[in-house]
MIDREN-951604 format. One line per field, with one value per residue (C-alpha): residue number from 1; y, x, z. Coordinates in steps of 0.25 Angstrom, whole numbers. Layout:
BEGIN
nr = [NUM;...]
c2 = [Y;...]
c1 = [X;...]
c3 = [Z;...]
end
This chain:
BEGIN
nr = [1;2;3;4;5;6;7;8;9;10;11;12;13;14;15;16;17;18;19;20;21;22;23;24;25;26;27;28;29;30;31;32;33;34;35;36;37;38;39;40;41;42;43;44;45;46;47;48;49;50;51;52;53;54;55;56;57;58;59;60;61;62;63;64;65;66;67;68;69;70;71;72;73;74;75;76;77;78;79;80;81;82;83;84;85;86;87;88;89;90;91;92;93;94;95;96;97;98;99;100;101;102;103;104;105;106;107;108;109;110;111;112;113;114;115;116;117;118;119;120;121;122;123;124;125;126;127;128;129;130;131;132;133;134;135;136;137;138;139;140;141;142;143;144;145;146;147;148;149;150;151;152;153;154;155;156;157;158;159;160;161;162;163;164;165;166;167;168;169;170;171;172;173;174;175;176;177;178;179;180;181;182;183;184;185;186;187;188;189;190;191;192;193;194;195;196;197;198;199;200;201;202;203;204;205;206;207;208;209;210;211;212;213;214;215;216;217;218;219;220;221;222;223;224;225;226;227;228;229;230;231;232;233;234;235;236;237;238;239;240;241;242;243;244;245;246;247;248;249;250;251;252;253;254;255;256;257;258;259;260;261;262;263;264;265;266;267;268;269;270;271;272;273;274;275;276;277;278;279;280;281;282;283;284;285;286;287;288;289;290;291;292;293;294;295;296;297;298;299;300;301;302;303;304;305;306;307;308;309;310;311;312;313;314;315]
c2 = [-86;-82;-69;-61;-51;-38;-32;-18;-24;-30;-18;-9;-18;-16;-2;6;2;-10;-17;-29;-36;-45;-47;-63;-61;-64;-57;-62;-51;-57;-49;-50;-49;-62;-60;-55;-65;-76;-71;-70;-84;-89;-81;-80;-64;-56;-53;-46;-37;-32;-15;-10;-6;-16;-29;-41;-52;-66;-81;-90;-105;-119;-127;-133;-118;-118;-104;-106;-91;-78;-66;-51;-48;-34;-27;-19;-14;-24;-35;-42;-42;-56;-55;-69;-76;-80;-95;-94;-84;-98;-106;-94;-90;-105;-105;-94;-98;-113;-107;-96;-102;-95;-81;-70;-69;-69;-71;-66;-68;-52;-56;-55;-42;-35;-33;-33;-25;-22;-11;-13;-9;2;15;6;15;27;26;21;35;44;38;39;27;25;14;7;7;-4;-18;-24;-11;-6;6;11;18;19;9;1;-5;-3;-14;-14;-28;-30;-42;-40;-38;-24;-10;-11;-10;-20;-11;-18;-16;-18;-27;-17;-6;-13;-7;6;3;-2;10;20;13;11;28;28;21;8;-4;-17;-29;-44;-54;-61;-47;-48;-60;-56;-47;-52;-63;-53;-45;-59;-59;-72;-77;-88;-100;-98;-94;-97;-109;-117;-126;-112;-111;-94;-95;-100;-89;-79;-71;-67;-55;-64;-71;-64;-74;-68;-70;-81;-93;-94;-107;-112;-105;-118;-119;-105;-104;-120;-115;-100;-110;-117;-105;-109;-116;-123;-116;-102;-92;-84;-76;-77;-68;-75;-68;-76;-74;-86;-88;-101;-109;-112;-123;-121;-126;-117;-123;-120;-126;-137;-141;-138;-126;-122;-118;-107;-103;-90;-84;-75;-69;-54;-44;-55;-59;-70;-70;-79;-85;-98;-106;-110;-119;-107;-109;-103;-93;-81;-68;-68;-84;-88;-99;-108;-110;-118;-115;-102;-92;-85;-75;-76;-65;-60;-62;-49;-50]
c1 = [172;183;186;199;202;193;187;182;168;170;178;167;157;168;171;159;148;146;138;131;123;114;104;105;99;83;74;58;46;35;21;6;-2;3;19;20;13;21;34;33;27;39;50;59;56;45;40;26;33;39;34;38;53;57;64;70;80;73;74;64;65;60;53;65;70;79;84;79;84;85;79;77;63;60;44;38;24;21;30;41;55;64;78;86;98;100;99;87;78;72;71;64;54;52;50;39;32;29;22;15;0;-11;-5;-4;10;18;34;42;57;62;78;79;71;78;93;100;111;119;126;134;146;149;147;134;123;130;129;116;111;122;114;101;95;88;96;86;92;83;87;81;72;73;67;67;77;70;70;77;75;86;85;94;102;115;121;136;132;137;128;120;109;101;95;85;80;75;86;85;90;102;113;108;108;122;126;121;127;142;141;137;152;147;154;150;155;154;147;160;161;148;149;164;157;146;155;162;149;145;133;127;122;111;117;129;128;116;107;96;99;103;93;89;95;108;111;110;102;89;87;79;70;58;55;39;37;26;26;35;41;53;49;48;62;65;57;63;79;73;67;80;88;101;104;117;125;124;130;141;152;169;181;195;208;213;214;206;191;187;180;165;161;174;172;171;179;178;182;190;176;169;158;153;157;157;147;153;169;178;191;194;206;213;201;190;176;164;149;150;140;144;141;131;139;152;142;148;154;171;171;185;183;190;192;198;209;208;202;189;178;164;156;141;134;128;113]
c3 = [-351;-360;-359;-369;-360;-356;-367;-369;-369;-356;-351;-355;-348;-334;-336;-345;-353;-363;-372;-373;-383;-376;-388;-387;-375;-375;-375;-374;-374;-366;-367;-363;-349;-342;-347;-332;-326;-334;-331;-318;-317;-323;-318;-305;-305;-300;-316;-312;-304;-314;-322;-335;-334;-324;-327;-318;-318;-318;-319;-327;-321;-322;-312;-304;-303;-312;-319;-335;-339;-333;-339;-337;-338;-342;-339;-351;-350;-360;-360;-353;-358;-355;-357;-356;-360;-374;-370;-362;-374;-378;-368;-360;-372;-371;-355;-356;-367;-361;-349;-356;-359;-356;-354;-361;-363;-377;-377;-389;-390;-395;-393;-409;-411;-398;-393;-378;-375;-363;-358;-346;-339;-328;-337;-344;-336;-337;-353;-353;-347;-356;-369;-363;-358;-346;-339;-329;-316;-308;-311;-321;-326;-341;-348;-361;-371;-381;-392;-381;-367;-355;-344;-333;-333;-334;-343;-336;-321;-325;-325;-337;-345;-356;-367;-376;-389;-404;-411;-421;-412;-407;-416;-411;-396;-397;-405;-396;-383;-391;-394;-377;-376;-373;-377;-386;-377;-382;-375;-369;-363;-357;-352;-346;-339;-332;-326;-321;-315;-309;-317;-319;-334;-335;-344;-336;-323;-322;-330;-330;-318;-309;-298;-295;-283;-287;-296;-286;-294;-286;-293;-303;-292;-283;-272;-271;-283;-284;-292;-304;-311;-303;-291;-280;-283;-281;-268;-263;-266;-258;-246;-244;-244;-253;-266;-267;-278;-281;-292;-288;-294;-293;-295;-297;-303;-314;-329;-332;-329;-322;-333;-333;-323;-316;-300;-289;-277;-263;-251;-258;-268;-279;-275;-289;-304;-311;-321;-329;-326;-335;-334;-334;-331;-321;-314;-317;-312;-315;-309;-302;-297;-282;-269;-261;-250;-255;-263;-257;-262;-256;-257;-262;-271;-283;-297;-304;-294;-294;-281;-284;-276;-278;-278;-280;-293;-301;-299]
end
């Protein structure tokens, strides 16, 4: 991506707390006894194991295995909270809604009568204790603050914390996190960002061909799950013990990112091609999506003529 030099939204999410308003993310509320049991049948994660406060990363598939969204799941008492991309809020609502026939399940989209913000960066956890909020420490967890919701997941790859509430309440929740200290970032900042934390994205890092394997995400996938859709593939690609491509990060210095769908070389051949990159302060780094075998963290690589490391992913 494009990015005009190091902003003080970016520099706050480097070096102190920022921002971010993920409201187009989202968000469907999913109620009623068998909301549990649906889930869980139509997810890569371990949704039955789930209590109240606790939340989990997860991949929702189709039958040849393929990743359709990902999502954070969020247990209430009295509902499930999933919270997707903005491309996937349809297309998901759609996917559940198909195989919901006898249960007693009820989906409703709440992405217009909520909000999602971030605040993220080094200092981000600090703050959020200094005004009060109880800042969920294990993955995926959230708690209250009342009128709000704080879940621990991270936008950026950096420390962080998702707080949730009434749209109506938004103005507020940002007023009193800009009186903490924190700054507004953009969503180009953001996005800097998360290239730079080698945090993957789905509808660019990873999309509706990617394999869960191949993103190196495995967070998202319990292996003693039980029967889910998509599981066969899962389980087949498990057997055999590989895939052959795999989702990694790189680091280069230059000035200039590597543009999208640039080729990875190695050894004198094409190897793979990068999925997200940007430029900052003399050093470019991106997500590629590479030949397993060369999948390793320290391997020197090229683009577009240029030397680069790959590295690990942010889970």
């Amino acid at each position: 991506m494009t990015f005009a030099g190091i902003t003080p939204g970016y520099q706050a999410l480097a070096d102190s707390a920022a921002i971010l308003d993920l409201s187009d993310r989202g968000r469907i509320r999913v109620t009623g006894d068998d909301r549990a049991r649906l889930l869980h049948a139509m997810t890569t994660n371990h949704v039955q194991g789930l209590k109240p406060g606790e939340g989990q990363y997860t991949f929702f598939l189709n039958a040849q295995g393929q990743i359709q969204a990902d999502a954070y799941i969020l247990c209430f008492a009295d509902h499930f909270l999933i919270d997707v991309e903005p491309q996937t809020r349809q297309s998901l609502y759609a996917h559940l809604d198909k195989f919901i026939i006898a249960d007693d399940v009820t989906l409703e989209d709440v992405t217009d009568q909520t909000f999602s913000l971030g605040l993220e960066g080094p200092q981000a956890l600090r703050l959020a204790g200094e005004i009060g909020m109880t800042a969920p420490h294990a993955e995926y967890s959230h708690s209250e603050w009342d009128p709000y919701t704080v879940a621990a997941i991270s936008f950026t790859g950096a420390p962080g914390v998702r707080v949730y509430g009434p749209a109506l309440r938004k103005d507020d929740a940002i007023g009193i996190l800009t009186n903490a200290g924190a700054i507004e970032a953009t969503a180009d900042d953001a996005e800097a960002s998360r290239i730079a934390h080698f945090k993957p994205r789905y509808g660019h890092d990873i999309t509706e061909k990617s394999l869960p394997q191949e993103t190196q995400q495995m967070s998202a996938v319990h292996f003693q799950k039980g029967c889910y859709l998509g599981q066969e593939i899962v389980e087949r690609v498990r057997s055999r013990g590989h895939v052959n491509r795999l989702l990694v990060g790189f680091i280069g210095d230059s000035d200039h990112a590597p543009a999208l769908g640039a080729k990875i070389a190695y050894g004198g051949k094409e190897d793979g091609e990068v999925t997200s990159a940007v430029a900052v302060g003399g050093k470019f780094y991106g997500l590629a999506l590479v030949r397993a075998q060369i999948a390793q963290p320290g391997t020197l690589v090229g683009i577009d003529g240029r030397p680069a490391t790959l590295t690990a992913l942010a889970r």
